[in-house]
C-alpha positions as CSV (number, residue, x, y, z in Angstrom):
1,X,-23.6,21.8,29.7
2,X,-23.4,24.8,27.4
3,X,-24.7,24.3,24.0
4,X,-22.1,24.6,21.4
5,X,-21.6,28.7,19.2
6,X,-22.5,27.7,15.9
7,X,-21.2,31.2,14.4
8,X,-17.7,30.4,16.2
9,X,-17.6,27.3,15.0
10,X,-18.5,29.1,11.2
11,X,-16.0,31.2,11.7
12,X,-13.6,29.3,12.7
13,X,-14.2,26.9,9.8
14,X,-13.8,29.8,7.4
15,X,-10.9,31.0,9.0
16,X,-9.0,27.6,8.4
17,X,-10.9,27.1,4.9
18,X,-9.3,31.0,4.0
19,X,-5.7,29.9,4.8
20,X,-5.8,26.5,3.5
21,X,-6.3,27.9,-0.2
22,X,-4.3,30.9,0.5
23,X,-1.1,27.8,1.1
24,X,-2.1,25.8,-1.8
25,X,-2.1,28.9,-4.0
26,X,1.2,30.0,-2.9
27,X,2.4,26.7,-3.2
28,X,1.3,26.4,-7.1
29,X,2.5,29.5,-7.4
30,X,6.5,28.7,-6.0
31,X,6.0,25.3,-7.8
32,X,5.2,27.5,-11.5
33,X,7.8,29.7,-11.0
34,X,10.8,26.9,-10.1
35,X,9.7,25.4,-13.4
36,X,9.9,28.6,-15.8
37,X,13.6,29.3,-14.0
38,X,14.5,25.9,-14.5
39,X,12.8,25.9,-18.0
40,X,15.2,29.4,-18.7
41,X,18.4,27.9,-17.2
42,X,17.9,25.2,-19.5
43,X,17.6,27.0,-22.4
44,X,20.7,29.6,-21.2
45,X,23.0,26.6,-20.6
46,X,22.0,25.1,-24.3
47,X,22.5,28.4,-25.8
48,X,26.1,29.5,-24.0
49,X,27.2,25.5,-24.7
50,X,27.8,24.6,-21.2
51,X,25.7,21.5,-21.0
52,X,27.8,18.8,-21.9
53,X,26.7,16.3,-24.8
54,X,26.4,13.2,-23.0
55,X,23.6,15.3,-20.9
56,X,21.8,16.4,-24.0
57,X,21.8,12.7,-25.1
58,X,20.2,11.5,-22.0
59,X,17.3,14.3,-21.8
């Protein structure tokens, strides 16, 4: 039996490590930027007087 490559195991573990926290940072990044668009459609539909008052009550 061959003994297992340490350094492509490493790499491997790198590799996955690497794109792992590249997906979570993109992720935060989506999750940030639905809230400020939300956050500014808010503030639009308020300001133009399209949200109805009964919605305004309940938020």
């Amino acid at each position: 039996m061959q003994a297992p490559n340490i350094r492509y195991y490493a790499f491997v573990s790198r590799f996955v490590d690497a794109v792992t926290t590249e997906a979570m940072a993109n992720e935060v990044q989506r999750v940030r930027e639905a809230r400020l668009f939300d956050r500014a459609r808010r503030s639009l539909d308020d300001a133009s007087g399209t949200v109805p008052v009964a919605v305004k009550r309940a938020a």
